[in-house]
MARVEX-902013 format. One line per 8 residues: number of its first residue (from 1); for each residue x, y, z of N, C-alpha, C. Coordinates in Angstrom, 3 decimals. Example, Ala and Ser with C-alpha at 12.3 -4.5 7.8 and 13.67 -1.06 7.14 Angstrom:
<atoms>
1 = 13.190 -5.690 7.800 12.300 -4.500 7.800 13.200 -3.300 7.800  12.850 -2.250 7.080 13.670 -1.060 7.140 12.900 0.030 7.870;
</atoms>
This chain:
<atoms>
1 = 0.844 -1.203 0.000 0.000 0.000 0.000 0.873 1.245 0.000  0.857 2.029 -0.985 1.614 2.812 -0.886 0.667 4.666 -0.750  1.190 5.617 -0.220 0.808 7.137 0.415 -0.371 7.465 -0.751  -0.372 6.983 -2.411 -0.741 7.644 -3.239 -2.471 6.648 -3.278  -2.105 5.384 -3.313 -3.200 4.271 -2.936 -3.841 4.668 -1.515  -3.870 4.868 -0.723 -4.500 5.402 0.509 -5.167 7.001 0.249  -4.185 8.075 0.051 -4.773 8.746 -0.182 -6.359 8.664 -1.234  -5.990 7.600 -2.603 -7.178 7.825 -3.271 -8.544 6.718 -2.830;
9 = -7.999 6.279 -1.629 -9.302 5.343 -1.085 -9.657 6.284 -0.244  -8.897 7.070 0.293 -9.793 8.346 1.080 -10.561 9.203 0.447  -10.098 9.367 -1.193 -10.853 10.374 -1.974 -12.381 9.778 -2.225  -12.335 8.665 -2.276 -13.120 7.413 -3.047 -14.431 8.214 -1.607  -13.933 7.543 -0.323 -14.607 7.361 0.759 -15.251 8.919 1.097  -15.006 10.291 0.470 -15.284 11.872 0.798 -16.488 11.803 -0.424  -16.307 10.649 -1.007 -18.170 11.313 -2.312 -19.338 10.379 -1.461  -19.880 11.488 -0.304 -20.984 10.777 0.476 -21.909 11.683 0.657;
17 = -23.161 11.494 0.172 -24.394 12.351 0.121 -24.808 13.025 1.535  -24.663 11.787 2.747 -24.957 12.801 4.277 -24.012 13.855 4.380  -23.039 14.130 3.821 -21.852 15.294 4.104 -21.059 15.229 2.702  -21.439 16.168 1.589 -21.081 16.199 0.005 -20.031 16.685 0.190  -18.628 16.027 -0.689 -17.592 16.597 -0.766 -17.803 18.231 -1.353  -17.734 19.418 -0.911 -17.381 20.150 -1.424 -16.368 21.612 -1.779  -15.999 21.774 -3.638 -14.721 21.551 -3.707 -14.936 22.827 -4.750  -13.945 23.744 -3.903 -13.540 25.001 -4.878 -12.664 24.991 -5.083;
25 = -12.487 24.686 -6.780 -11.740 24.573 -8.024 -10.250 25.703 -7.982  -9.114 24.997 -7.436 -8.070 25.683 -7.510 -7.257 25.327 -9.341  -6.742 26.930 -9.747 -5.892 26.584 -10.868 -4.462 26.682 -10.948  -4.312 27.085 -9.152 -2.124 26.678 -9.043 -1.704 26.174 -7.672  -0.609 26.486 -7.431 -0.050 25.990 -6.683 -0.900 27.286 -5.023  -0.925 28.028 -5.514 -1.281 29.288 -4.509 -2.753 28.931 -3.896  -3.835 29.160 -5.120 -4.862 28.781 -5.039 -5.307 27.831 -4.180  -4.595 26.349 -4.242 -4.656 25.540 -3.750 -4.380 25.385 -2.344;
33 = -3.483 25.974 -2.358 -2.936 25.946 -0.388 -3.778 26.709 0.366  -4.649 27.772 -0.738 -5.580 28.859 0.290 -6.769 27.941 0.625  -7.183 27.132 -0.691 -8.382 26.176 -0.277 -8.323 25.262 0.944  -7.224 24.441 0.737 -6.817 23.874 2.152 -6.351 24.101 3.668  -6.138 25.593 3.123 -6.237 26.082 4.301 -7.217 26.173 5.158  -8.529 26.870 4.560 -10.080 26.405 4.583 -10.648 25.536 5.847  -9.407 24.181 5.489 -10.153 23.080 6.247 -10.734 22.214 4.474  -10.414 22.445 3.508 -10.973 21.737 2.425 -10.538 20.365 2.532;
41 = -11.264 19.332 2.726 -10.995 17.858 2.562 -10.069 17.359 0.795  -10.056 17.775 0.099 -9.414 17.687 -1.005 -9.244 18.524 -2.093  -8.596 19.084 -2.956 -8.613 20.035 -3.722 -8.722 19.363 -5.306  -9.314 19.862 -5.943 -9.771 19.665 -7.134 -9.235 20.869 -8.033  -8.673 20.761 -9.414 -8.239 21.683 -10.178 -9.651 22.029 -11.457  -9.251 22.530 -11.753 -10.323 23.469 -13.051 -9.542 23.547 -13.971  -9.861 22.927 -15.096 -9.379 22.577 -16.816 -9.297 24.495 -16.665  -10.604 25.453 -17.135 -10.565 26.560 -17.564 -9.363 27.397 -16.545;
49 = -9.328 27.068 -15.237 -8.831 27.855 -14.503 -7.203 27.793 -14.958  -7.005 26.453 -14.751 -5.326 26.043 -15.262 -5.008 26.558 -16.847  -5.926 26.432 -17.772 -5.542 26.881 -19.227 -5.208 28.030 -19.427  -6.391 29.210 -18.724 -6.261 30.541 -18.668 -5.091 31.211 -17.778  -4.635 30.398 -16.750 -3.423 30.786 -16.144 -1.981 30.509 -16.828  -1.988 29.559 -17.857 -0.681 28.960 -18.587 -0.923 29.892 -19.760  -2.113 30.726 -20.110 -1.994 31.467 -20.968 -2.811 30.948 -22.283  -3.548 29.567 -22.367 -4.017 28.899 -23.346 -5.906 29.329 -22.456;
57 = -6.910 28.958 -24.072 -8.042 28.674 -23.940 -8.394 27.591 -23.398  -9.534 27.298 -22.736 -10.164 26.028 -21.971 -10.603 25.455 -23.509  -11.123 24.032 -23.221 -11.687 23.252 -24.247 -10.669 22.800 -25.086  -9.786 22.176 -24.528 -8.654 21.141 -25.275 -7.748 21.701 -26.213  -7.273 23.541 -25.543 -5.854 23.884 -26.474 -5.184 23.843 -25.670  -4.822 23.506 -24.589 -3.708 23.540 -23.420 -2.778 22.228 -23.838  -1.728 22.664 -23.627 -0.827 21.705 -24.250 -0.718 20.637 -22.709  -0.675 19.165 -23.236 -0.542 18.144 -22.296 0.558 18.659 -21.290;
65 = 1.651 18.200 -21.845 2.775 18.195 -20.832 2.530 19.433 -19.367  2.023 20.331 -19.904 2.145 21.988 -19.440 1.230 21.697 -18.457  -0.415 20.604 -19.021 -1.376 20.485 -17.598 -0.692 19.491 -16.771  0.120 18.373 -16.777 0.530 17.400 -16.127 1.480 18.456 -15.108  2.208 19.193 -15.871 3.455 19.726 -14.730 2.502 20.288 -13.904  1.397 20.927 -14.097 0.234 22.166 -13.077 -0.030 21.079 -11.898  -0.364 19.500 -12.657 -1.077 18.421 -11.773 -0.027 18.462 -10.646  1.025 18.442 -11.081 2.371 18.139 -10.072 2.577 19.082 -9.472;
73 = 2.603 20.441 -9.803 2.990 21.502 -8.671 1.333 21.592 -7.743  0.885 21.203 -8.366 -0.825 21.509 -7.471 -0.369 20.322 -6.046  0.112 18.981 -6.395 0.230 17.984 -5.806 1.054 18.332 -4.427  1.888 18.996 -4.801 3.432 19.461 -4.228 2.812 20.100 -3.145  1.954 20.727 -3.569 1.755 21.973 -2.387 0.751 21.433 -1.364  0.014 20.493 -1.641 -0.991 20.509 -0.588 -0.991 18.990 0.275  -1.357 18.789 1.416 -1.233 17.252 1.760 -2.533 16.780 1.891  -3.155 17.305 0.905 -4.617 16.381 0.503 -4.795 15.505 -0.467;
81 = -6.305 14.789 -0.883 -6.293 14.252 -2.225 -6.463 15.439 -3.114  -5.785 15.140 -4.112 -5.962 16.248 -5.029 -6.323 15.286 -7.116  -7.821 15.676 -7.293 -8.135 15.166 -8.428 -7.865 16.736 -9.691  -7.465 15.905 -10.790 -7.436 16.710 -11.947 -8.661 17.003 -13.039  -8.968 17.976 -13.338 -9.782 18.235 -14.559 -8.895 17.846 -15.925  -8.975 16.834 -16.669 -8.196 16.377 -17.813 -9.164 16.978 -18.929  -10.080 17.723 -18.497 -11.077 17.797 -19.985 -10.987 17.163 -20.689  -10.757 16.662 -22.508 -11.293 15.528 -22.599 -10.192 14.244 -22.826;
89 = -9.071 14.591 -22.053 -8.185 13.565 -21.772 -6.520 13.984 -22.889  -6.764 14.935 -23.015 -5.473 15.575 -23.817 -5.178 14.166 -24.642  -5.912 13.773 -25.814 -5.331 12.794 -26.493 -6.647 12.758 -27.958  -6.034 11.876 -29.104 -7.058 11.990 -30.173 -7.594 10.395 -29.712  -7.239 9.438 -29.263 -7.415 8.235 -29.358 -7.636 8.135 -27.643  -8.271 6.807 -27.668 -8.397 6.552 -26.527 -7.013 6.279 -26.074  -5.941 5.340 -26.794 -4.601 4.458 -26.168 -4.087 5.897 -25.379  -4.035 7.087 -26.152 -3.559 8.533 -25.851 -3.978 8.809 -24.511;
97 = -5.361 9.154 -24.310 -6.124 9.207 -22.918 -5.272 8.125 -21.860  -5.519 7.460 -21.827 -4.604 6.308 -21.091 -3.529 6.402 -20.802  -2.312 7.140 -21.883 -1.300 7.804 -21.380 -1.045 8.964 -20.699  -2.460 9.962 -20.845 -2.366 10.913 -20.412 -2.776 10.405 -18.891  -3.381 9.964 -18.525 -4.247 9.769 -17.298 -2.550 8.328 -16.375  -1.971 7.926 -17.277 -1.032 7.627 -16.538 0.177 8.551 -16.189  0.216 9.558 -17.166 0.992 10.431 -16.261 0.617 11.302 -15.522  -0.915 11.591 -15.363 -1.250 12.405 -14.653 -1.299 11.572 -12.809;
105 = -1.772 10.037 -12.853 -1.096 9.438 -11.947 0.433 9.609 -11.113  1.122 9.595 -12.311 2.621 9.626 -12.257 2.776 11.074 -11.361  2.112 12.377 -11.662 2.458 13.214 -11.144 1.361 13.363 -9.887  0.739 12.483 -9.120 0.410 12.461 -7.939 -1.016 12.243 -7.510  -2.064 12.505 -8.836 -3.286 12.648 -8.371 -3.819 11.651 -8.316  -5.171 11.719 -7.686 -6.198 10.317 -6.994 -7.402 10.296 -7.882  -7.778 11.772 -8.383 -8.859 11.412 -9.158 -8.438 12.113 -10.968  -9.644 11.853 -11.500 -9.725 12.704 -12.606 -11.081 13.014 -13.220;
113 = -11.485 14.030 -13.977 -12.549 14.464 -14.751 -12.186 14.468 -16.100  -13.205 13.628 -16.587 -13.156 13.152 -18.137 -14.290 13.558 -18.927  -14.673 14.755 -19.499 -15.659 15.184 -20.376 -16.134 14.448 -21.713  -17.289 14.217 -22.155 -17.457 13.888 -23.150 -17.814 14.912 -24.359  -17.828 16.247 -24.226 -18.052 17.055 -25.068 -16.969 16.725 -26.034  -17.548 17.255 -27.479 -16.643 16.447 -28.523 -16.497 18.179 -29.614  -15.583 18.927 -29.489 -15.333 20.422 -29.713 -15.086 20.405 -31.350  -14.550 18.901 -31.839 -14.021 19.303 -33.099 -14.950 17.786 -33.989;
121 = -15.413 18.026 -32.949 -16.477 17.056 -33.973 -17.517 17.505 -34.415  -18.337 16.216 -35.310 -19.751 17.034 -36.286 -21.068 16.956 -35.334  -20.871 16.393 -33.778 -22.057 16.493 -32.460 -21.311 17.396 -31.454  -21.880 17.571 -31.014 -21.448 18.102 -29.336 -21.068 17.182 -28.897  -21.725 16.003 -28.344 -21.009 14.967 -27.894 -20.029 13.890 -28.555  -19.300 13.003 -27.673 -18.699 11.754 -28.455 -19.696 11.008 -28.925  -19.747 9.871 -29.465 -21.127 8.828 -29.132 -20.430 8.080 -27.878  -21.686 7.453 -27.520 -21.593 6.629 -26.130 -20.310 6.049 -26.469;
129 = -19.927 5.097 -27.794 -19.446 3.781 -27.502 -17.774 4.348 -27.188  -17.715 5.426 -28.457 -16.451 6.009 -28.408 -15.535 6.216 -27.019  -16.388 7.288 -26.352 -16.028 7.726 -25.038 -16.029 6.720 -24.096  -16.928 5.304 -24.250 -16.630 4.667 -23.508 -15.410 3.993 -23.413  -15.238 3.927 -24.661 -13.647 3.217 -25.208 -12.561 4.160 -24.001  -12.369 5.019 -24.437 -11.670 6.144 -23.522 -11.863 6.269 -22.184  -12.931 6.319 -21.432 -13.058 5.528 -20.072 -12.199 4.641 -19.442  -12.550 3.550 -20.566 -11.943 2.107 -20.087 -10.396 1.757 -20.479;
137 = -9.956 3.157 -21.077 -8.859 3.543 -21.143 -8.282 4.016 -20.086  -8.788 5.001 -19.672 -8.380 5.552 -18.616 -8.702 4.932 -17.061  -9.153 3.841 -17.189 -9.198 2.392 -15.831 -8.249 1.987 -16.273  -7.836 1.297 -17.122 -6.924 0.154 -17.587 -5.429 0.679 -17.327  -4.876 2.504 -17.277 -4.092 3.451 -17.222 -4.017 2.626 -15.227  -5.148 3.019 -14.721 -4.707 3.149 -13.498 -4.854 1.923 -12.681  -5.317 0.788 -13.434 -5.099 -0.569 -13.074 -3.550 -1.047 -13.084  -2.920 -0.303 -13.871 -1.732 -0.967 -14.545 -0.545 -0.243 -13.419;
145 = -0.791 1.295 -12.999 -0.468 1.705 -12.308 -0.576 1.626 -10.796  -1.704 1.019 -10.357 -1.974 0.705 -9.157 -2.578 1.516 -8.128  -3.525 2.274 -8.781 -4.291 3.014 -8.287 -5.258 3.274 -7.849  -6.333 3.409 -7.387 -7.997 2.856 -7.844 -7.933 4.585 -7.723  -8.106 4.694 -9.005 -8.214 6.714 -9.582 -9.617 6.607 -9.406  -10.327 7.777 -8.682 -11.185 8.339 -9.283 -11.867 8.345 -9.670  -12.060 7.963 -10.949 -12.876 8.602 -12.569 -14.304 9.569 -12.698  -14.080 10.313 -12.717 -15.674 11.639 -12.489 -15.873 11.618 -14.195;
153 = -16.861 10.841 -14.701 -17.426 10.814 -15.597 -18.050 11.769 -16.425  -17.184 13.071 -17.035 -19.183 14.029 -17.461 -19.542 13.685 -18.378  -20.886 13.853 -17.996 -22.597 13.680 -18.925 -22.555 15.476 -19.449  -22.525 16.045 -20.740 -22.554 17.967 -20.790 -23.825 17.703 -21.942  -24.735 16.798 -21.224 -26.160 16.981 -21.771 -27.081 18.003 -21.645  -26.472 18.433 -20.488 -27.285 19.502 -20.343 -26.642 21.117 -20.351  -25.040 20.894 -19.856 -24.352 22.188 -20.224 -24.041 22.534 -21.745  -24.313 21.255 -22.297 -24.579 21.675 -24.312 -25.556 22.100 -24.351;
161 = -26.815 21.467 -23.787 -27.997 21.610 -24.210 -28.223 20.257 -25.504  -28.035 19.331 -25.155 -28.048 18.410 -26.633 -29.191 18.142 -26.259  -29.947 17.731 -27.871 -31.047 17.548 -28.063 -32.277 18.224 -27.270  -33.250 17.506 -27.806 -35.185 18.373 -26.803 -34.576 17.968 -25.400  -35.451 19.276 -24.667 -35.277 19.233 -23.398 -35.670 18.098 -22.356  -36.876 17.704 -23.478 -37.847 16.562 -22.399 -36.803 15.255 -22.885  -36.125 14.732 -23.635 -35.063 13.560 -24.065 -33.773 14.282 -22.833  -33.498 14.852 -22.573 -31.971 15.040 -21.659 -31.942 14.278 -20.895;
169 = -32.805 14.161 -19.968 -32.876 13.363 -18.599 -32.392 11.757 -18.762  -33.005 11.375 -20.068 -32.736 9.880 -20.270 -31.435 9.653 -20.711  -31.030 10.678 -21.629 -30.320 10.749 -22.535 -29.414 10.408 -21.586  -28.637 11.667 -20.603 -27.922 11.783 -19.491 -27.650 10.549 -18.671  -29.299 9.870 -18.137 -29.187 8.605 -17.281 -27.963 7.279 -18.553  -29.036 7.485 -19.783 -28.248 6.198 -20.441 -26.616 6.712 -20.376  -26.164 7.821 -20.778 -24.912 8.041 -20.845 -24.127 7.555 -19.446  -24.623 7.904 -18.324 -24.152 7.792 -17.308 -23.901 6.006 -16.829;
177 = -24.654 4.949 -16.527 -24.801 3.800 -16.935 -24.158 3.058 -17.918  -23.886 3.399 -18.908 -22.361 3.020 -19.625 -21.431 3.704 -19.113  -20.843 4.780 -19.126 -19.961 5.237 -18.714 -19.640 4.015 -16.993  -20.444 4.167 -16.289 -20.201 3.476 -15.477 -19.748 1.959 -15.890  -20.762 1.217 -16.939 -19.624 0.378 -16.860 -18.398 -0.058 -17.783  -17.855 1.040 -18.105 -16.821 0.813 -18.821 -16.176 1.553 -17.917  -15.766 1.730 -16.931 -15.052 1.697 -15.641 -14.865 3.367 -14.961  -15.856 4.523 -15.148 -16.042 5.182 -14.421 -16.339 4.867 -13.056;
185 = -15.959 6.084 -12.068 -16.648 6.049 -11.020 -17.045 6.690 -10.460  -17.747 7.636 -11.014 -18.746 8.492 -10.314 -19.248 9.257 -11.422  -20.248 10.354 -11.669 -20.887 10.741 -12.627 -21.029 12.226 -12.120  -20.776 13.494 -13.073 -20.655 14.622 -13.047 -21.650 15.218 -14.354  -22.615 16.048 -13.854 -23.473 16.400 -14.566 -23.800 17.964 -14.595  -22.451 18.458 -14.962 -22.854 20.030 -15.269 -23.865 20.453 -16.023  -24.616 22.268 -15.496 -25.662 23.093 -16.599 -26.880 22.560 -15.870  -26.865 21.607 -14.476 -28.479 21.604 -14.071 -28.128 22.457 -12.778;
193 = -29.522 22.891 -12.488 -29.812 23.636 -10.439 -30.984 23.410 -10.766  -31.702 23.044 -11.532 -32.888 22.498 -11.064 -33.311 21.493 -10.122  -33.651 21.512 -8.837 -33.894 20.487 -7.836 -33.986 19.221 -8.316  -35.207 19.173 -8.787 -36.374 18.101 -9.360 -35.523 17.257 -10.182  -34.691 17.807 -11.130 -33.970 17.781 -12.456 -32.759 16.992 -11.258  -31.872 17.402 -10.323 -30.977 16.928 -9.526 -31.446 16.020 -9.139  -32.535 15.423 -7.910 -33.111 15.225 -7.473 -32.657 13.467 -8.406  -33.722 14.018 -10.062 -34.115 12.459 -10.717 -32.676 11.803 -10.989;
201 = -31.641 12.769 -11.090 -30.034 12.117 -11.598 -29.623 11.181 -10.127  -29.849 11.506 -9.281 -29.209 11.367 -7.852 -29.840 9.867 -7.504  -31.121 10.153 -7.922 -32.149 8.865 -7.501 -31.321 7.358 -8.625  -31.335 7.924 -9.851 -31.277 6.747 -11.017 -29.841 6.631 -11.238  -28.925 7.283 -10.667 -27.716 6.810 -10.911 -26.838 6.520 -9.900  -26.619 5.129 -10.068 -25.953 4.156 -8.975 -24.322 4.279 -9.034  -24.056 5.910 -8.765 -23.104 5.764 -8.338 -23.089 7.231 -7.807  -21.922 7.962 -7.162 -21.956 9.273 -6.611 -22.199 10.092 -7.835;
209 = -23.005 11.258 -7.431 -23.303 12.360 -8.561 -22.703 13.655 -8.312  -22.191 14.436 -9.024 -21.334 15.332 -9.038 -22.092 16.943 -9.708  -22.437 17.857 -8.706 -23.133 18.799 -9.565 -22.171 20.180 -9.532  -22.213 20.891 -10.251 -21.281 22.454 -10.789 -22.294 22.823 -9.851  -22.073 23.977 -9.256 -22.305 24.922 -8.400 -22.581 26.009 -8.614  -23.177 27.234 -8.336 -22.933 28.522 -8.862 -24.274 29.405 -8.329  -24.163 30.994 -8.493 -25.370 31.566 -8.016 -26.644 30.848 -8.813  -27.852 30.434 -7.686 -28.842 29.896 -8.569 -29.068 28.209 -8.208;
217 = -27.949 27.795 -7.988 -28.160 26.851 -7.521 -28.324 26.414 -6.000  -29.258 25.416 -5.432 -29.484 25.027 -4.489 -27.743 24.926 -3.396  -28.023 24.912 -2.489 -26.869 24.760 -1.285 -26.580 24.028 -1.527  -25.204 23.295 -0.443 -25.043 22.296 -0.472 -25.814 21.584 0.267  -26.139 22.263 1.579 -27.230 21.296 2.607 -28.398 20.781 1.307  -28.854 21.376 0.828 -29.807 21.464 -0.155 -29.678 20.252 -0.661  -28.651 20.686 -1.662 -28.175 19.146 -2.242 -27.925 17.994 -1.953  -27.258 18.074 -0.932 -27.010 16.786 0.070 -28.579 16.049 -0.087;
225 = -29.310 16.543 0.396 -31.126 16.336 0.664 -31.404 15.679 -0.634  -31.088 16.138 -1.546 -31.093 15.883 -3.125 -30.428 14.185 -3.325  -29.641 14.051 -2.587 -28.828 13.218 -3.117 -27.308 13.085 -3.803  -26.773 14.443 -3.768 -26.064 14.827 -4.316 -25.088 14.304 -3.062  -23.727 13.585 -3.963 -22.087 13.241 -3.063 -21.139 14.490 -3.241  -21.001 15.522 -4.447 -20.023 16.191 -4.827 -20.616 17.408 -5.249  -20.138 18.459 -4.820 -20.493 19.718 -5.604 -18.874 20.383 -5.673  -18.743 21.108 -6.795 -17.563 21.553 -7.274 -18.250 23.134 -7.862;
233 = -17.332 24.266 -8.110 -17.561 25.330 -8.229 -16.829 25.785 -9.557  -16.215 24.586 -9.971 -15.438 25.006 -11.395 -14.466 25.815 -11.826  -14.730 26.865 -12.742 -14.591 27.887 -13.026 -14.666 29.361 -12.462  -15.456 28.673 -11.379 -16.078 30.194 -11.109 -15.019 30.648 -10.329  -14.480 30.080 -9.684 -13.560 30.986 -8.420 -12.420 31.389 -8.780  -12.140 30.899 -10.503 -11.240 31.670 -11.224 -11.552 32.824 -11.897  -13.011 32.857 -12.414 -13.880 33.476 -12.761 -13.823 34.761 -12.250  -13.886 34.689 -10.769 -13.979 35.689 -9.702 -12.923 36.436 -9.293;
241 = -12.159 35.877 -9.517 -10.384 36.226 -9.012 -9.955 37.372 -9.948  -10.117 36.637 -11.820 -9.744 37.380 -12.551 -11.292 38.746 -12.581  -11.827 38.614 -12.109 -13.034 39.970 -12.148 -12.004 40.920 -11.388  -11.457 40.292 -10.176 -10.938 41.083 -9.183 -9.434 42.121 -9.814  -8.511 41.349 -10.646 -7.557 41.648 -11.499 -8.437 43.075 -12.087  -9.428 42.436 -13.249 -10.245 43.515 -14.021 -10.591 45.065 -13.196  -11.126 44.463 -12.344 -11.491 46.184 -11.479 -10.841 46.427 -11.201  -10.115 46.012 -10.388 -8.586 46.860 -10.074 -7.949 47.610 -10.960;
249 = -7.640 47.093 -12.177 -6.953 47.980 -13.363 -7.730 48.379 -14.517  -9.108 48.125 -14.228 -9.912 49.377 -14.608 -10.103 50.653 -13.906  -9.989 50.670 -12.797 -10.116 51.592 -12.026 -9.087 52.460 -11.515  -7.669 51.787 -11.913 -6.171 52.434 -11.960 -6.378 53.341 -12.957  -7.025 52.804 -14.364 -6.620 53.641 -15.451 -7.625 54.412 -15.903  -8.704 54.643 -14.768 -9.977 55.419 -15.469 -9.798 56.282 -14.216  -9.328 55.740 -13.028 -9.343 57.210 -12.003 -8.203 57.472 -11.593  -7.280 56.701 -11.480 -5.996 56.542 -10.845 -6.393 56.666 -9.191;
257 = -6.991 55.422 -9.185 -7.543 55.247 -7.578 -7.297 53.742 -7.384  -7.284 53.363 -6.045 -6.835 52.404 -5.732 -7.941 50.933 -4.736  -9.078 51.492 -4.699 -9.663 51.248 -3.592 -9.943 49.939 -3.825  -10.425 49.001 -5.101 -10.613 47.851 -5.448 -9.706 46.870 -4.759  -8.708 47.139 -4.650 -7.199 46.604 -3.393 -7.863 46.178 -2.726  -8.787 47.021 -1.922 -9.399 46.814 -0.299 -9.781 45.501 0.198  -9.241 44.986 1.284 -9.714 43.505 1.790 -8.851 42.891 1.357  -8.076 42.807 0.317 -6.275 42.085 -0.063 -6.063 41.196 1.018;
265 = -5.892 40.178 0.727 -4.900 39.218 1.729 -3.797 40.009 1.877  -3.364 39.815 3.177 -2.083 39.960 3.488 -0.987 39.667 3.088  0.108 40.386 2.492 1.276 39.800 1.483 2.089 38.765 2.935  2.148 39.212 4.287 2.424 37.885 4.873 2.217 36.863 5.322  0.662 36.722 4.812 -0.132 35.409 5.522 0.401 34.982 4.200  -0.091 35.562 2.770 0.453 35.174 1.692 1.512 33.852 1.568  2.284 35.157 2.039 3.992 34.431 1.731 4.404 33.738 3.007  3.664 33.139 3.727 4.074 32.253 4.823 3.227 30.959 4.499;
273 = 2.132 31.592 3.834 1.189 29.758 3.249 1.899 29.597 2.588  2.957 29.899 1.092 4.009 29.178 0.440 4.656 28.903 1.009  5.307 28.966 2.309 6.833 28.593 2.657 6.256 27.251 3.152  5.019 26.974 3.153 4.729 25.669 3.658 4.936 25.542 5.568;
</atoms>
């Protein structure tokens, strides 16, 4: 049993509906140590947050190597589980996914998020069978490695919007149900806050459910009630950060005023959470 196998049976054991893991989306090494500072049970990274900080677009232009090193300095810094957003597995082939998801092992993490949105294809989505291929790629990666990773499955049936509204629900369940068994383990279903809509995913899918977060959506107590194991915040708290950048130096160069500063962390609480 080795530190990296324990840690991810602890990650495994934090997706529990009486008390939902929940997890604001760090995109560095900084980010991350503030979350855990928190008291956060595990830190989770954000595909958009990490792309936009290396200087690349979200949605699969971030160059591999560049997210694996982020996985590793994210790893470095914190003594939690820490799962990766792989978006849709930095690879054209499944064998690819599999390599990616073994080095993303390699550089420390317990879980991962595997999207099925398909950006350069003629659907929004993969088809089922495809992505399942890639799944069971990315088990077979961490079988071989010795891991029991993770796997956060997304269903973006509903953050596409694919197909009539009244077909999503099924659509979503069938997706989810393969995905599961071609060796996911758990199911992430961004673009719903509808209760009812949460509620029916939570009930019909036999495994932990994973919902995006955001103004509009139900709590977590809420969710928990729902059925919900995982809520994650994504994007947004990068979202928010860089708003904070924006006003600030909008407001340098339209008044030459400073006040947006106000409430700043301390540059030495700062620089004493890096020194570890």
């Amino acid at each position: 049993m080795t530190a990296q196998h324990d840690s991810a049976k602890l990650f495994h054991a934090l997706h529990d509906p009486a008390a939902p893991l929940a997890l604001a989306n760090a995109w560095d090494a900084a980010s991350a140590r503030l979350v855990e500072a928190t008291g956060a049970r595990a830190i989770a990274t954000t595909s958009a947050g990490v792309a936009w900080g290396l200087g690349a677009a979200d949605g699969d232009h971030l160059d591999r190597d560049e997210a694996v090193a982020l996985v590793r300095r994210v790893v470095n810094a914190v003594s939690v589980p820490v799962t990766a957003d792989i978006e849709s597995g930095f690879g054209a082939t499944p064998a690819e996914v599999g390599d990616t998801v073994a080095q993303v092992i390699a550089a420390g993490a317990v879980g991962i998020n595997l999207e099925d949105a398909h950006r350069s294809g003629a659907t929004p989505l993969r088809p089922v069978a495809e992505q399942c291929e890639r799944l069971a790629a990315a088990r077979s990666a961490a079988e071989r490695a010795g891991v029991p990773l993770y796997i956060n499955a997304r269903v973006d049936t509903y953050l596409r919007a694919v197909g009539p509204e009244e077909t999503r629900l099924q659509e979503t369940l069938d997706r989810a149900r393969a995905y599961l068994d071609a060796g996911a383990t758990g199911i992430f279903v961004p673009g719903v806050a509808d209760a009812a809509v949460i509620a029916a995913l939570a009930e019909s899918i036999p495994a932990p459910l994973n919902i995006l977060a955001g103004p509009g959506t139900p709590s977590v107590p809420e969710l928990a009630k729902l059925g919900v194991a995982r809520v994650s915040l994504g994007s947004g708290v990068a979202e928010a950060a860089y708003a904070v950048v924006r006003r600030v130096a909008t407001e340098l160069a339209t008044t030459g005023t400073y006040a947006s500063v106000t409430g700043a962390l301390d540059y030495s609480e700062l620089n004493a959470l890096m020194r570890g």
